[in-house]
DRENPA-3360 file (N, C-alpha, C; in nm, 2 decimals, always signed):
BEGIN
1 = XXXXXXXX = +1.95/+2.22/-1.67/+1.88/+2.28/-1.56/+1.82/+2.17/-1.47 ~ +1.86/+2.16/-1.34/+1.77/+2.11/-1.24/+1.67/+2.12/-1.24 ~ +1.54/+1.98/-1.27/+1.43/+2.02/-1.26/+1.35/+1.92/-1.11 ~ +1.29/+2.00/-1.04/+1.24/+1.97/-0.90/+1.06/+1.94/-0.93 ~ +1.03/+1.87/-0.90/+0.93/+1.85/-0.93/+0.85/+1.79/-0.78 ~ +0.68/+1.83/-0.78/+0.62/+1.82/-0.66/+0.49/+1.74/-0.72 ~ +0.43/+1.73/-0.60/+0.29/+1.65/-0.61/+0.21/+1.72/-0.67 ~ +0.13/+1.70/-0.76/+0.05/+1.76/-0.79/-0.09/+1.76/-0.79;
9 = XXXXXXXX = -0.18/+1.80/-0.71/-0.32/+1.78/-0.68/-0.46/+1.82/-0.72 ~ -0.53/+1.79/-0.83/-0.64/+1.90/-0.85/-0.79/+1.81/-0.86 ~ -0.90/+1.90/-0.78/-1.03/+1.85/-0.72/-1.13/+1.93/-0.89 ~ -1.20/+1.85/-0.96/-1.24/+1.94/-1.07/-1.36/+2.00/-0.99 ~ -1.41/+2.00/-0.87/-1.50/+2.07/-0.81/-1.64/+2.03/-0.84 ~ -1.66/+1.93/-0.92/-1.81/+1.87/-0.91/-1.87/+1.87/-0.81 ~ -2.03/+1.97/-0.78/-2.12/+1.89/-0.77/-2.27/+1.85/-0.81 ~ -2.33/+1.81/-0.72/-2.49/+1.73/-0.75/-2.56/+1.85/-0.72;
17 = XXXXXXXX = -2.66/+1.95/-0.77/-2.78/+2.00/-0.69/-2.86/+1.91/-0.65 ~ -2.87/+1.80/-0.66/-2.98/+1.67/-0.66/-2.93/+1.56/-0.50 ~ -2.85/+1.61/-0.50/-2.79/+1.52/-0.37/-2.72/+1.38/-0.43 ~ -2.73/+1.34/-0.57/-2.69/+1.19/-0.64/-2.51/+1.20/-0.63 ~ -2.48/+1.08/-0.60/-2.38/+1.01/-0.58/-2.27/+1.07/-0.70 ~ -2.15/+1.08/-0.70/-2.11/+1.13/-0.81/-1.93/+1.02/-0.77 ~ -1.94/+0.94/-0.90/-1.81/+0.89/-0.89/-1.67/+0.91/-0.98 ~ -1.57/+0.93/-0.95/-1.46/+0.97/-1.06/-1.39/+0.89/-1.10;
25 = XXXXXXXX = -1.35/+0.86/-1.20/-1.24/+0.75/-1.24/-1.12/+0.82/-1.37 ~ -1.05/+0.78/-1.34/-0.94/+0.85/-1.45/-0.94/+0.77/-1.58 ~ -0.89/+0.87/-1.67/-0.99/+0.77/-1.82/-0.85/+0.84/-1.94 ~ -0.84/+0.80/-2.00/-0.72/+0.88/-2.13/-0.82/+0.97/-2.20 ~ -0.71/+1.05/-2.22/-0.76/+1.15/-2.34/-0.84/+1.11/-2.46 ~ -0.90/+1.20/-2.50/-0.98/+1.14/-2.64/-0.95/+1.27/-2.72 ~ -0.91/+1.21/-2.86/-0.95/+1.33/-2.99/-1.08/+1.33/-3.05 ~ -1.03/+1.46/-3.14/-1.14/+1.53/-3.19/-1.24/+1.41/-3.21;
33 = XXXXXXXX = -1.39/+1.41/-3.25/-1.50/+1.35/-3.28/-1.48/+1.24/-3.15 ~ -1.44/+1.27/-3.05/-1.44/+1.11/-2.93/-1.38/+1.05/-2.95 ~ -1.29/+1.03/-3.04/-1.22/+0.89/-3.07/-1.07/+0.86/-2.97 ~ -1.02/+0.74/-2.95/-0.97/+0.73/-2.89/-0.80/+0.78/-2.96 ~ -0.71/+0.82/-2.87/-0.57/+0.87/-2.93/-0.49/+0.71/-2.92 ~ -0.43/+0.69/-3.06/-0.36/+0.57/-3.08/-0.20/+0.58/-3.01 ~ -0.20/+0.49/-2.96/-0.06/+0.47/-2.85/-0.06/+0.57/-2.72 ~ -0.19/+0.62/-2.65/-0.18/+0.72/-2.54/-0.13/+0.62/-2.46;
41 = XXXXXXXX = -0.04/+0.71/-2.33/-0.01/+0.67/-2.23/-0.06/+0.79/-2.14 ~ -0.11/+0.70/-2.01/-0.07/+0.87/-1.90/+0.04/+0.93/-1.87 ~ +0.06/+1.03/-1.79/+0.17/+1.04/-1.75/+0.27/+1.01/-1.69 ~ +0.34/+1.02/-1.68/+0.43/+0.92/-1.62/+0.52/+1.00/-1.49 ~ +0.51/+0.90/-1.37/+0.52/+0.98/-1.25/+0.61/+0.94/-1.16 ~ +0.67/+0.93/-1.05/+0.79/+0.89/-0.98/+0.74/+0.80/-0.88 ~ +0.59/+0.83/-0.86/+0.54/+0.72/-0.78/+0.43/+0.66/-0.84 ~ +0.31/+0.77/-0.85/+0.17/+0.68/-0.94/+0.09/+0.82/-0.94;
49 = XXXXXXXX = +0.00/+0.81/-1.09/-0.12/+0.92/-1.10/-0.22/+0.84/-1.05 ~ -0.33/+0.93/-0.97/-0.43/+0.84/-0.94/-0.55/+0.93/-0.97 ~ -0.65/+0.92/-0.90/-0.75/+0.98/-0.88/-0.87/+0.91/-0.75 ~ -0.91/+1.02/-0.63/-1.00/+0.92/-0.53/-1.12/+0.95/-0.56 ~ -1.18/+0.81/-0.61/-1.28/+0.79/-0.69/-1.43/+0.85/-0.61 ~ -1.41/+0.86/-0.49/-1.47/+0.93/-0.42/-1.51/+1.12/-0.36 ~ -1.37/+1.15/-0.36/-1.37/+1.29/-0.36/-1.32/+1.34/-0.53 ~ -1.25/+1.27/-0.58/-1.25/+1.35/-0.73/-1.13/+1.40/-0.76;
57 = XXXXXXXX = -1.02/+1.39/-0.61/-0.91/+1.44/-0.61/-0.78/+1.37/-0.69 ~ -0.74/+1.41/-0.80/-0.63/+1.39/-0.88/-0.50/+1.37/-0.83 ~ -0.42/+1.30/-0.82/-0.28/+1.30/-0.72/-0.19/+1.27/-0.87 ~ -0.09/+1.34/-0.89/+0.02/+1.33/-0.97/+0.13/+1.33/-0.84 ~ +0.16/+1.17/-0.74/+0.30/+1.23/-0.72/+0.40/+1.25/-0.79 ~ +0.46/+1.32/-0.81/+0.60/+1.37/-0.89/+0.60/+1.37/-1.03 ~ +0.54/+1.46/-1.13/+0.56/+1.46/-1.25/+0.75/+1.43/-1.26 ~ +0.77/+1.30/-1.40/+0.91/+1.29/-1.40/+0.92/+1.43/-1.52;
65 = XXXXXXXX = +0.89/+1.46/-1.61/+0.92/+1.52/-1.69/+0.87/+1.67/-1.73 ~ +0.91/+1.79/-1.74/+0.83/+1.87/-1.82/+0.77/+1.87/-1.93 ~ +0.68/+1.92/-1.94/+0.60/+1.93/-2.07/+0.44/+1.94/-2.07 ~ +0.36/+1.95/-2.18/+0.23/+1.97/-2.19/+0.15/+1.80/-2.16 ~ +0.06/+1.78/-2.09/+0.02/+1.64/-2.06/-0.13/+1.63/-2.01 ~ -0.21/+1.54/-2.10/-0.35/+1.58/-2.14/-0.41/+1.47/-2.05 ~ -0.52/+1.40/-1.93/-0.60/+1.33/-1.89/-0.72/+1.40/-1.89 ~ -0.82/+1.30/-1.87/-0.93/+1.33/-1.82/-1.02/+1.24/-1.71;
73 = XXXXXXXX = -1.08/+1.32/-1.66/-1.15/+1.28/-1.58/-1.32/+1.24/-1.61 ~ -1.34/+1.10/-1.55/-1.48/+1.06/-1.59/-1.58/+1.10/-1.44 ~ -1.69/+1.15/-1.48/-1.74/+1.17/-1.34/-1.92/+1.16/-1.36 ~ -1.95/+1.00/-1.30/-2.07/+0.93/-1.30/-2.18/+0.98/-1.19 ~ -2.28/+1.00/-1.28/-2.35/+1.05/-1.12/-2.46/+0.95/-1.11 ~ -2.48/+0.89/-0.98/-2.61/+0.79/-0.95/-2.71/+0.83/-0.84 ~ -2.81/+0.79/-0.86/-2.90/+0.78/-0.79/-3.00/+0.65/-0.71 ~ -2.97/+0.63/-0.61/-3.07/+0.50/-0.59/-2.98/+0.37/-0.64;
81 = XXXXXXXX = -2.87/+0.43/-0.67/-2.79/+0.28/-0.72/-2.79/+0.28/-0.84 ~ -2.83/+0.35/-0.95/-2.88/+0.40/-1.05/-2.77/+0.45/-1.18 ~ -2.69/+0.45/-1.26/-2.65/+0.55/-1.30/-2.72/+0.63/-1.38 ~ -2.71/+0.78/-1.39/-2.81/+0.86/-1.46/-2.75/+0.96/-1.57 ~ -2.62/+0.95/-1.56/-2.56/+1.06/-1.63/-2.41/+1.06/-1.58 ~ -2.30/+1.12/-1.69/-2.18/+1.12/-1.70/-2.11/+1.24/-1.79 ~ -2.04/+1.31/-1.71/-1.91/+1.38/-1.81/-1.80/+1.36/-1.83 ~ -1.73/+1.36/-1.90/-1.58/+1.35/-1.95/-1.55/+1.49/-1.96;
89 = XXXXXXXX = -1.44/+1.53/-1.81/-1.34/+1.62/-1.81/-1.22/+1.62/-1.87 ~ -1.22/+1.63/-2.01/-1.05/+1.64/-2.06/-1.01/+1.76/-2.02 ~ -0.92/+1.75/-2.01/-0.76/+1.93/-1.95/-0.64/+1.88/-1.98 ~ -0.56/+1.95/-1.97/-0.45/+1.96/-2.00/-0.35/+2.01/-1.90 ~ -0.25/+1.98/-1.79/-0.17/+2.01/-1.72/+0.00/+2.05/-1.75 ~ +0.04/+2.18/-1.75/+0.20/+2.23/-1.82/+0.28/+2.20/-1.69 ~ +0.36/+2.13/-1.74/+0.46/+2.11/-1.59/+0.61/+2.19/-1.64 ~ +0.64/+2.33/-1.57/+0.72/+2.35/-1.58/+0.84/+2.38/-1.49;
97 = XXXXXXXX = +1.00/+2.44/-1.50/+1.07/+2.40/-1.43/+1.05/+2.55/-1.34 ~ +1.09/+2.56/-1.23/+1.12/+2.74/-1.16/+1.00/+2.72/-1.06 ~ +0.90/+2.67/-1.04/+0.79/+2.68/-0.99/+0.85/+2.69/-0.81 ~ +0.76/+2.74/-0.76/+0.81/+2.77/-0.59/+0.72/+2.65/-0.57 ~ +0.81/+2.56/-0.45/+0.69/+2.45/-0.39/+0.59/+2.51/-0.31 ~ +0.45/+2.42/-0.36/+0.32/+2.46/-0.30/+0.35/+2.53/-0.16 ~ +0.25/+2.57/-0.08/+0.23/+2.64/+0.04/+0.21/+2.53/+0.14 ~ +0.23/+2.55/+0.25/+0.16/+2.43/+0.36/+0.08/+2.54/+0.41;
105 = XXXXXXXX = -0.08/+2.48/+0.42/-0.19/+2.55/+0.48/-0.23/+2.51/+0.58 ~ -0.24/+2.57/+0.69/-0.31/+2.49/+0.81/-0.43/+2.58/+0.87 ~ -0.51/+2.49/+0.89/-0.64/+2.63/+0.97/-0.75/+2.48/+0.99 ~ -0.88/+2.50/+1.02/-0.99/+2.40/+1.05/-0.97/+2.34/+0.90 ~ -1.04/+2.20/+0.91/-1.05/+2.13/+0.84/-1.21/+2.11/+0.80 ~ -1.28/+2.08/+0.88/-1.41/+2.10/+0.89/-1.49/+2.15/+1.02 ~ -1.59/+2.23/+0.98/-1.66/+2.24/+1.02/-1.82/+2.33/+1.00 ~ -1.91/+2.36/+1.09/-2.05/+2.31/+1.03/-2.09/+2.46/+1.09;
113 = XXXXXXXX = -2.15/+2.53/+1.00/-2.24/+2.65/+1.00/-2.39/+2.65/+0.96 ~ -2.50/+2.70/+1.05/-2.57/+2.73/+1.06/-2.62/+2.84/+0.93 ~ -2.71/+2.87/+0.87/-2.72/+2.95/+0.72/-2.79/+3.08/+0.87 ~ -2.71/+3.17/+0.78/-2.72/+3.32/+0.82/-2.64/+3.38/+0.88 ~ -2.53/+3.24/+0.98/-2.46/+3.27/+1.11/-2.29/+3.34/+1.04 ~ -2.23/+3.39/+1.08/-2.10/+3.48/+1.02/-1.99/+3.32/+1.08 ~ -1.92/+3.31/+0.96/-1.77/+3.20/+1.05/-1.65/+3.29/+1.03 ~ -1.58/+3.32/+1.12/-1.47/+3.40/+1.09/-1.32/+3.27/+1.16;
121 = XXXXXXX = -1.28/+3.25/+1.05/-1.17/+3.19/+1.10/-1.05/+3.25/+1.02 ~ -0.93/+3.15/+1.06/-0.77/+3.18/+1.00/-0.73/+3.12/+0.95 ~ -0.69/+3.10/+0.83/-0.53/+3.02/+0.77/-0.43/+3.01/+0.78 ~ -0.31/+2.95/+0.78/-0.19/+2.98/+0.79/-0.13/+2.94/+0.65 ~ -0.06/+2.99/+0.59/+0.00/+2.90/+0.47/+0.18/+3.01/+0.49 ~ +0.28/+2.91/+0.53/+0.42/+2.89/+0.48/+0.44/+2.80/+0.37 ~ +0.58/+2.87/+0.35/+0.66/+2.78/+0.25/+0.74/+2.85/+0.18;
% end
């Protein structure tokens, strides 16, 4: 079976109630009790897995292979220059074959609302 494979993108949605800095960095998996897994690798990709240590967004381009594939995400939060606290997001991502390629979305990108005021806008998503 031809397998087709796409970019794959995911934001774990952190944020601050505090307004503090929050940074991401991509980290291997850990087993049970924390310990580290002996011979991990990440996954392996057709171009590179990353993560932008700033927004938090995960970039798989092109999973080469199917199957079950475990990272995690480290996400530091500072204050004042500070660091104050840290989680480790382990997950697990299924890359399987048949999938329909993602949607192209288009609509505003950003923009800035007033609290109480109604935004009514549109999306477009083909594919």
């Amino acid at each position: 079976m031809l397998f087709r494979s796409y970019t794959f993108v995911h934001n774990p949605g952190a944020v601050d109630s505090d307004g503090d800095s929050l940074y991401y960095t991509l980290q291997q998996s850990l087993k049970e009790g924390g310990q580290l897994i002996p011979n991990y690798q990440f996954p392996q990709a057709s171009n590179y897995i990353t993560i932008n240590n700033y927004t938090g967004d995960l970039i798989w381009d092109f999973p080469v292979n199917q199957g079950e594939y475990n990272v995690a995400i480290l996400i530091e939060e500072y204050r004042n220059g500070h660091k104050i606290g840290s989680i480790l997001r382990d997950m697990q991502i299924t890359v399987v074959a048949g999938c329909n390629p993602p949607p192209n979305i288009t609509g505003i990108t950003d923009t800035c609302v007033i609290a109480g005021d109604t935004l009514d806008i549109t999306y477009n998503a083909t594919g």
